[in-house]
Backbone as CSV, one residue per row, in Angstrom:
resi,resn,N_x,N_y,N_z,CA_x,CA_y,CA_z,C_x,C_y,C_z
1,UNK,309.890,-15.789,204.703,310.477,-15.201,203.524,309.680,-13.958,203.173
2,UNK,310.265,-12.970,202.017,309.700,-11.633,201.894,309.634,-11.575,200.811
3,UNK,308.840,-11.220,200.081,309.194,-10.666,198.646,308.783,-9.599,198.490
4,UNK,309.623,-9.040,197.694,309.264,-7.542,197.063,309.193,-7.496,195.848
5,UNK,307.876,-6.806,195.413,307.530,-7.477,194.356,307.506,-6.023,193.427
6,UNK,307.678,-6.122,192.061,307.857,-4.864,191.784,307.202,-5.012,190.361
7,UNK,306.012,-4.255,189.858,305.412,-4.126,188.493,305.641,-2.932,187.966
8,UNK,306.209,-3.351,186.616,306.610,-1.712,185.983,306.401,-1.678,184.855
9,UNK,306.267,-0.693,183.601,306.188,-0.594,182.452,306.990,0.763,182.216
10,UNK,308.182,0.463,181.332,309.490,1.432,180.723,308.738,2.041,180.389
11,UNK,309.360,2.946,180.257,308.708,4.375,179.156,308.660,4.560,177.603
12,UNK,307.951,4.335,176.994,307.627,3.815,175.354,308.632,4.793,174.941
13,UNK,309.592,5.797,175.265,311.194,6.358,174.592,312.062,6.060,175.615
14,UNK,311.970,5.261,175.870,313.329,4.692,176.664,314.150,3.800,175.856
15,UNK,315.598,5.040,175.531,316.487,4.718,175.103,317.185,2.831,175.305
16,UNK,318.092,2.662,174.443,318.470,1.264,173.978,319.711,1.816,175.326
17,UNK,320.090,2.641,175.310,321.618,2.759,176.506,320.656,3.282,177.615
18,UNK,319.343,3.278,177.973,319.154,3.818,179.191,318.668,1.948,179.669
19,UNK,317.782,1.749,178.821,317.779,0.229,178.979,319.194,-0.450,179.852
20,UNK,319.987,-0.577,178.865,321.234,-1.583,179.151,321.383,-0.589,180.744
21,UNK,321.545,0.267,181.158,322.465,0.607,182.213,321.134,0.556,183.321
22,UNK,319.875,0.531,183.207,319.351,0.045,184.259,319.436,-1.751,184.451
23,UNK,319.526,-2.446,183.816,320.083,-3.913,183.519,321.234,-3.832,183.954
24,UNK,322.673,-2.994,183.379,323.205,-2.899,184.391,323.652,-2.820,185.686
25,UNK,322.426,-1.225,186.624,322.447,-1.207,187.824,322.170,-2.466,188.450
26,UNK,320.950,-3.207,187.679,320.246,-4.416,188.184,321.180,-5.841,188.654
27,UNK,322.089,-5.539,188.295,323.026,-7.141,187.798,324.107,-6.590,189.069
28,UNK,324.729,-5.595,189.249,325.346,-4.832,189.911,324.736,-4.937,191.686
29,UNK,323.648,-4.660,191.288,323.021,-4.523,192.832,322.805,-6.311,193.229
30,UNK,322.289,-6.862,192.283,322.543,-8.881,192.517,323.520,-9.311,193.230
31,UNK,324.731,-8.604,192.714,326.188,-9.246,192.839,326.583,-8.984,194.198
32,UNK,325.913,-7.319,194.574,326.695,-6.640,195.565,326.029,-7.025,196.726
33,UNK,324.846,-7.414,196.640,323.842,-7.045,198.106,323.511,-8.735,198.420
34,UNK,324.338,-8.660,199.559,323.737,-10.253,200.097,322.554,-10.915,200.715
35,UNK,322.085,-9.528,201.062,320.879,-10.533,201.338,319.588,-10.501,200.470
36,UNK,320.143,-10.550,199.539,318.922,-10.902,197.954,319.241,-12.336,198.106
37,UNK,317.974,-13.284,198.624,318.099,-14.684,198.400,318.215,-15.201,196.892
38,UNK,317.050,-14.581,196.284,316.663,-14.783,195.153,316.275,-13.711,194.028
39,UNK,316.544,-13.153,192.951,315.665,-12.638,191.758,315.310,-13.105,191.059
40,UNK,313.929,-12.570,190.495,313.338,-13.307,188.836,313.271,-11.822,188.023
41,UNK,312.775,-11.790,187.371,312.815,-11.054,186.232,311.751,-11.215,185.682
42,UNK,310.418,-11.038,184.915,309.885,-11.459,183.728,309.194,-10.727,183.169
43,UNK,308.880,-11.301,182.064,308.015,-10.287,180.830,306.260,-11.057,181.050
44,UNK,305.348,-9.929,181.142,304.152,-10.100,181.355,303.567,-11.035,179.982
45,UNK,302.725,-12.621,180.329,302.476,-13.175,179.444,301.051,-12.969,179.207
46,UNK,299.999,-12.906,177.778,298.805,-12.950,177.936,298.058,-13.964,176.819
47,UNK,297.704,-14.639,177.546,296.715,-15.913,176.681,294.981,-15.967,176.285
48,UNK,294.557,-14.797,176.380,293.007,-14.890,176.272,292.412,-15.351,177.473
49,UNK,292.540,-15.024,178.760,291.829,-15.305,180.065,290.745,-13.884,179.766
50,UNK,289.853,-14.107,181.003,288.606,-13.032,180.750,289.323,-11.783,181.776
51,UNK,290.222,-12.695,182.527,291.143,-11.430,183.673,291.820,-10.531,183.087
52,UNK,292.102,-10.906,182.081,293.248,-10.017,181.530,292.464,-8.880,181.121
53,UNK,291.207,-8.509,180.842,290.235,-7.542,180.260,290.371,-6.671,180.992
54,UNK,290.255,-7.205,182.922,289.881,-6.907,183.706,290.866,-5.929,184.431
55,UNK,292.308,-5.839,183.739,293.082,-5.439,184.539,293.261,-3.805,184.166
56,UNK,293.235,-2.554,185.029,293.032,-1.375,184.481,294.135,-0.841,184.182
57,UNK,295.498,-1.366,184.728,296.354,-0.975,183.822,297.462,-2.545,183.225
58,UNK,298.384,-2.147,182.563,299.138,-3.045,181.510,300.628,-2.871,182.039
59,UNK,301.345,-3.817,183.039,302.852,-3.789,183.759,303.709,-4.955,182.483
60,UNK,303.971,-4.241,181.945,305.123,-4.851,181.552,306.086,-5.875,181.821
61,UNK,306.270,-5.847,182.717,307.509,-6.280,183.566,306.755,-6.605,184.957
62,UNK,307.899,-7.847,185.688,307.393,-7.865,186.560,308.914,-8.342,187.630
63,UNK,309.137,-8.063,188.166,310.716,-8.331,189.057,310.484,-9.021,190.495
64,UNK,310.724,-9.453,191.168,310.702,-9.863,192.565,311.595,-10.703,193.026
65,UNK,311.724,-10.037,193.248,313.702,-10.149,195.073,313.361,-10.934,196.147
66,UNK,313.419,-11.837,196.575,313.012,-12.560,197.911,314.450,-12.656,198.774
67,UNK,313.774,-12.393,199.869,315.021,-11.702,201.661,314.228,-13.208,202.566
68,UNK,315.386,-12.954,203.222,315.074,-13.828,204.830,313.892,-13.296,205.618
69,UNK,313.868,-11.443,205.623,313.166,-11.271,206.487,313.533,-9.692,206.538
70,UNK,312.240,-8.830,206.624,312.583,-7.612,206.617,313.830,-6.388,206.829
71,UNK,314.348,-7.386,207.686,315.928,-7.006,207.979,316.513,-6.533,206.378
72,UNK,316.551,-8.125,205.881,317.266,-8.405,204.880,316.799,-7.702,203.815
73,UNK,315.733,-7.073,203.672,315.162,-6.111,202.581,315.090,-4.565,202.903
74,UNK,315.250,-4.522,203.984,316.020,-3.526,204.395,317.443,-2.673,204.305
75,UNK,318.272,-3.983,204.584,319.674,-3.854,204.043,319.710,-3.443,202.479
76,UNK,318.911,-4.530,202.061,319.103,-3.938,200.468,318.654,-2.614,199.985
77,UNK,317.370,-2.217,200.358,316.442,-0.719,200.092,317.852,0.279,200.324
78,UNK,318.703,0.027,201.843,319.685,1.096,202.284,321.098,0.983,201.782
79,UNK,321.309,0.176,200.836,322.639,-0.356,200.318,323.110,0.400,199.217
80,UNK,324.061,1.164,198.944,324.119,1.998,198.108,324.222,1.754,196.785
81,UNK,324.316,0.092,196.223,324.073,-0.644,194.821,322.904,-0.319,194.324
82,UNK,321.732,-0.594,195.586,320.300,-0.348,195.617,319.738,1.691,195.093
83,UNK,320.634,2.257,195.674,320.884,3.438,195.349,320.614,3.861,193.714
84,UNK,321.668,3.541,193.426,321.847,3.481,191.524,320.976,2.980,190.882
85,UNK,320.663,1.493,191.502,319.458,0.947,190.847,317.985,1.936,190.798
86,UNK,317.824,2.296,191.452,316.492,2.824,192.137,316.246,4.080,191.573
87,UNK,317.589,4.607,191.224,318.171,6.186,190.017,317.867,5.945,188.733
88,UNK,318.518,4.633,188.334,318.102,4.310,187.205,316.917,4.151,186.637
89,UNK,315.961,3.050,187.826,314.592,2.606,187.597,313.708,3.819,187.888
90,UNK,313.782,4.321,188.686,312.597,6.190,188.761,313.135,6.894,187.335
91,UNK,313.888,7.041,186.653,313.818,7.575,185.517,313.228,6.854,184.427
92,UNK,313.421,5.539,184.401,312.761,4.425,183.246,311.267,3.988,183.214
93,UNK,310.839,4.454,184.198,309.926,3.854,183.897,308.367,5.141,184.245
94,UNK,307.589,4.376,183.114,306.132,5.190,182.677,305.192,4.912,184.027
95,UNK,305.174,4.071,184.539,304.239,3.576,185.607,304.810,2.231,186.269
96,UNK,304.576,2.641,187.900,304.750,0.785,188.613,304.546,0.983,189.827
97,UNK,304.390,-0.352,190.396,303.949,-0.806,191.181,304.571,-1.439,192.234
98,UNK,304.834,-1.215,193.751,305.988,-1.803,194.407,305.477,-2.276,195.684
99,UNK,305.517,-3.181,196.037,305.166,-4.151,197.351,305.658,-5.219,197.855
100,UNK,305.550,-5.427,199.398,306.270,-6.228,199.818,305.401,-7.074,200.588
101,UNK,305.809,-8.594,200.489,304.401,-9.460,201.115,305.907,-10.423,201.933
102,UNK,304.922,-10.914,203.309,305.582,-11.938,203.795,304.730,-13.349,203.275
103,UNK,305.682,-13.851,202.981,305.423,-15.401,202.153,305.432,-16.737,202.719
104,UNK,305.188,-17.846,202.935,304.604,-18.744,203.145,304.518,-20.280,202.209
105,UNK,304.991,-20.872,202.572,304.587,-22.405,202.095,302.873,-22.369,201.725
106,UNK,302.768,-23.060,200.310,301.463,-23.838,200.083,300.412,-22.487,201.018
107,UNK,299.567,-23.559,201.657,298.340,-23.083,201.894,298.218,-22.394,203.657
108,UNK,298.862,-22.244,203.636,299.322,-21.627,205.498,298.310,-20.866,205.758
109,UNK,297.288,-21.063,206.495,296.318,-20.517,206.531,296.608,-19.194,207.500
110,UNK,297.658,-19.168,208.681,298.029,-18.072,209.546,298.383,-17.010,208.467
111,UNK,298.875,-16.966,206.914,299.361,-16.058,205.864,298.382,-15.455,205.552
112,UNK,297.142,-15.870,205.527,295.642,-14.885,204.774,294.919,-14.127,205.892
């Protein structure tokens, strides 16, 4: 499995309609592109760990798409849903972060 993992933080004037239509592109590109096994979505949580001090910058957001296999994240990167999305998200956002890891069951030691 693949994930692509994506950390971002909007842009502190990013409009309420620039919002919705990258949520838009987002839901759009879900529907259209098959080989997205999976998406999550989430909002960065913080509880008083000593890590959190530690971190030099602050992602907002955090998204990650899981594929079969580079193929399949491929298809999506070149899919023209992915297109719009990717239009939308380079304008929205202040700073992020984008990577792709091959993934693994538990403790698979051949993964580290």
């Amino acid at each position: 499995m693949l994930a692509h993992v994506v950390l971002f933080r909007p842009k502190a004037d990013l409009r309420a309609a620039e919002r919705e239509a990258l949520i838009d592109a987002l839901s759009q590109a879900l529907a259209e592109i098959p080989s997205i096994r999976r998406a999550r979505i989430g909002r960065r949580v913080t509880h008083g760990r000593p890590y959190e001090q530690l971190m030099r910058a602050d992602y907002t957001y955090l998204a990650l798409l899981e594929f079969d296999d580079v193929g399949g994240l491929q298809a999506y990167l070149n899919h023209p849903a992915h297109e719009q999305l990717a239009a939308r998200f380079f304008a929205a956002f202040e700073e992020a972060l984008m990577y792709d890891y091959e993934m693994g069951e538990g403790t698979e030691p051949d993964r580290w």
